[in-house]
PALUM-885558 format. One record per residue (C-alpha): x, y, z. Coordinates in steps of 0.1 Angstrom, whole numbers, plus 5000, padded with zeros to 4 digits. Layout:
BEGIN
XYZ...
This chain:
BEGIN
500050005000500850374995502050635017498850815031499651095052496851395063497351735042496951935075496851965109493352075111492751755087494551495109492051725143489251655120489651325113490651215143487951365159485551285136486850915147486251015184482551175181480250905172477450705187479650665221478751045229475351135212473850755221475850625250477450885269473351065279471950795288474950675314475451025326471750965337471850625350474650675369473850975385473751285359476251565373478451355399479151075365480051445339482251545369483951185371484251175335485651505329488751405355489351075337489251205305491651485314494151205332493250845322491750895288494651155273497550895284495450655259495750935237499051045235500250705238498650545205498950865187502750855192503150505186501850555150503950825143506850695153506650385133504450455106502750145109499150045120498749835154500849545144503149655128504049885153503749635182506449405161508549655150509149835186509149465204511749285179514749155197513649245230513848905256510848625254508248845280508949175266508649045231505448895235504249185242503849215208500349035209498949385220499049485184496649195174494249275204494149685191493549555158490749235165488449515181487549715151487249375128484549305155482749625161482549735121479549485109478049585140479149965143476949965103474349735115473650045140474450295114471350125091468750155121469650535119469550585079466150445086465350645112466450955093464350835065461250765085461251135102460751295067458650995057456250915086453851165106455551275136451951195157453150815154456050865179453851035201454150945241450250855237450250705209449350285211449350025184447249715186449749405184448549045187445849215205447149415233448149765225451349865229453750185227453650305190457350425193458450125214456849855187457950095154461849995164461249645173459149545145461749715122464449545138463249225140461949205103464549055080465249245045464349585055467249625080469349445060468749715027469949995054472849815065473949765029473350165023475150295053478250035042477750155009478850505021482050425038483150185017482850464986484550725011487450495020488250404987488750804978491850754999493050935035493051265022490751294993487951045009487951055045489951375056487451595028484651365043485051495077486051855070482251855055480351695080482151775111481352135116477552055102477651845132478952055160476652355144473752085146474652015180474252365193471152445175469252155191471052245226469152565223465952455214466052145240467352375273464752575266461452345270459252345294460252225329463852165312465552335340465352045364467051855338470552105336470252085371470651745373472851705344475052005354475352005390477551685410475451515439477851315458475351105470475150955436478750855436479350515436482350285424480150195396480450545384484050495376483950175361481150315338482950675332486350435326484350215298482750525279486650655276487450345246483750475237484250825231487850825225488450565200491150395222492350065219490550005185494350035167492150415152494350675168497950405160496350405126495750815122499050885138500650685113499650935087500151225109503451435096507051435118507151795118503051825134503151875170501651565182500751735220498552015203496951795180495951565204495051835229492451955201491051625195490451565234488451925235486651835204485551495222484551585251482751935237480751715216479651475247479351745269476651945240474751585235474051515273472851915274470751845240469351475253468651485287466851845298465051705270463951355281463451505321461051805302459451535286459051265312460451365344464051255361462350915360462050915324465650975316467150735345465550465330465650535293468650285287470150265256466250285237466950655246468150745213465350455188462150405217462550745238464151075216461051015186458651025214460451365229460451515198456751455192455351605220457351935218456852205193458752195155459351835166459351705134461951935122463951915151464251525149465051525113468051735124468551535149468651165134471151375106473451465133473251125149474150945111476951165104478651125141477850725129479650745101482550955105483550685136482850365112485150515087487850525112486850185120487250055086490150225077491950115104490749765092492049845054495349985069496049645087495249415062497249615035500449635054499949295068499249075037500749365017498049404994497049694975494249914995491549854970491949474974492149545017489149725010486849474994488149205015486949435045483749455025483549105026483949055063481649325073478649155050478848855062479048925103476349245096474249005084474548725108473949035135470849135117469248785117470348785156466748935162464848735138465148355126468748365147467048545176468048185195471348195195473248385227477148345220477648385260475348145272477347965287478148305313475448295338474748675338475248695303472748415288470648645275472548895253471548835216474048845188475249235183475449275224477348965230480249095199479849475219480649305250483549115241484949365220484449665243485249495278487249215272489349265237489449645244490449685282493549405276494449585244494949925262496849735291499549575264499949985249500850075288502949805289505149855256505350255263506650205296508449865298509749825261510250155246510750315284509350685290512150885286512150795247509150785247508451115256511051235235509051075208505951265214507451595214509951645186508651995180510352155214507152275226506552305259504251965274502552095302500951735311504051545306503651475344500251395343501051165314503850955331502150945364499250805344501050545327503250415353500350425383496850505372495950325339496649955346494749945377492350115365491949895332492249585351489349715377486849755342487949405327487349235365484349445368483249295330483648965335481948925368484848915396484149255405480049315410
């Protein structure tokens, strides 16, 4: 494969970012700021992010840059020759570049449901999602909004003909190459977004009754605090970061030498958490002015398919608002699957060096066939549960069961082997060296070795426990 390298600084910020804001902050990152406590879980987050989260950061970033090479080859290169535990370090590059082959076909399966949903708020009467509003099934009436997604969901071609279109999009923007496909891409959508973002912000803070909802977003109650809060602030971080997918190895490795690797990164971190911070203001004053505190503690992760139509329907201009609102939720879906399947394309090009439209269409390939298999997960294969054999996981269907090993099992280890080689097989003092070749000033250089030597293994090692069940 080519050299791909970013044209710009602000192309690398947008990319990279564009990588960072997806469904993790306008989906995931509301609705567990209010089940685990709304202000005291933004405060929590906001620290770890700041400490925990830009280690993460800096570290993959660098480690791209300074090899040039996705996850792999950058684990191999910087481990070769070094004694049998050190070296096998090297495994880390595999488990930074396993995640995104997993969470892709998945990732698009997601990205479909919102293509349709974007589709049905031009298409459908807003009335339908209306809190009120019942349809009779098998008899018994039920939630109109509720039963729209699961009867969508659980049919077979539909979802399968927005999977396909949502795939088709990447797949046509990856092949237009780093700079031509995705960094253009995101230069386009990414301010749309962020302008989006505002807009509704406005309109949602200032609903009826929405002020009990910034208070409780806004302002920490320590009473809320639990250890759960952590772990749960800890797993958004590979959310709404893109860590330990092999993305940010994979971006750095087209970032330039003479780019200053601290600012860039520092830019990417605002960008991120500015983008959470706007969606929890946009979604949850709205779902507490719609519903009460009640409503949005227990909204789960329907909030954004089952709950947000419903919100939308009961408040003035809701139709428009929720067409601009399903558009900003598609384009923060796509600009993070790109990342995903770039780094993917990346992998497999320098790995089986191949040419990158061949990587691509073998990426195609993979991402068909597990996106279908996922799809059919709530219909004829709604039977299987690949973690049966886990007590307190029996029940997870196809596309939760791939999300949960991916994002708590592959994800956590992958980011523990990354501490590992920056701090036992490259050693800090390079590697600091590494990240700033510029001469700037680091202010966090502290933070980040303090981090990397004391806070990020324990605290990876408490999610991972905490995942599979030893910690409850």
């Amino acid at each position: 494969m080519g050299k791909n390298c970013f044209s710009s600084r602000i192309g690398y910020v947008l990319a990279a970012a564009g990588s960072a804001v997806g469904l993790g902050n306008i989906w995931r990152f509301p609705y567990l700021t209010a089940k685990y406590g709304g202000g005291i879980f933004l405060l929590t987050y906001l620290i770890l992010i700041l400490t925990f989260g830009y280690s993460l950061l800096i570290a993959e970033n660098c480690l791209g840059r300074m090899t040039g090479k996705g996850p792999i080859g950058a684990f191999r290169d910087l481990c070769a020759g070094k004694d049998s535990f050190l070296g096998k370090v090297s495994i880390g590059g595999w488990l930074n570049s396993i995640a995104p082959v997993i969470i892709v076909p998945y990732y698009c399966v997601i990205g479909g449901w919102v293509t349709k949903y974007c589709v049905a708020m031009f298409t459908t009467p807003i009335s339908q999602f209306h809190k009120d509003a019942t349809i009779m099934v098998d008899g018994v009436l039920k939630d109109a909004s509720t039963t729209y997604f699961t009867q969508f969901i659980t049919s077979t071609w539909e979802p399968i003909l927005y999977f396909l279109l949502f795939a088709a999009i990447l797949i046509a923007v990856v092949a237009m190459g780093v700079e031509k496909g995705i960094e253009r891409f995101n230069k386009i959508l990414m301010p749309l977004l962020v302008v989006m973002c505002v807009g509704i912000c406005i309109y949602c803070c200032f609903l009826p009754n929405a002020g009990e909802g910034l208070r409780y977003y806004l302002l920490p109650d320590k009473s809320q605090f639990s250890y759960m809060t952590v772990v749960a602030a800890m797993g958004q971080l590979f959310f709404s970061l893109s860590i330990a997918m092999g993305i940010m190895v994979t971006y750095g490795s087209y970032m330039r030498k003479e780019d200053n690797l601290v600012g860039n990164v520092n830019h990417v971190e605002i960008f991120d958490t500015g983008v959470a911070f706007l969606a929890g203001l946009m979604i949850i004053p709205a779902v507490v002015s719609f519903g009460g505190r009640e409503a949005a503690e227990s909204a789960g992760p329907g909030l954004v398919f089952c709950t947000m139509p419903k919100v939308f329907a009961s408040f003035p201009a809701g139709r428009l608002v929720a067409i601009l609102f399903f558009l900003l939720v598609l384009f923060a879906a796509a600009t993070s699957a790109i990342s995903l399947l770039e780094t993917n394309v990346q992998t497999i090009g320098q790995e089986l060096k191949m040419s990158r439209n061949r990587a691509i269409v073998i990426s195609f390939a993979e991402i068909l066939v597990l996106g279908v298999i996922t799809i059919l997960g709530y219909s004829v294969l709604s039977n299987v549960h690949p973690l049966a054999f886990i007590e307190r996981y029996k029940g997870m269907d196809i596309l939760d069961s791939t999300d949960f090993v991916a994002n708590n099992v592959i994800m956590p280890l992958g980011a523990i082997f990354t501490t590992i080689l920056v701090t036992a097989v490259v050693g800090l003092e390079r590697f600091c060296k590494e990240v700033d070749t510029t001469g700037t000033q680091w202010k966090r250089r502290g933070i980040f070795q303090f981090c990397m030597c004391v806070i990020v293994i324990p605290c990876l090692l408490i999610v991972l426990l905490n995942s599979i069940g030893i910690l409850k």
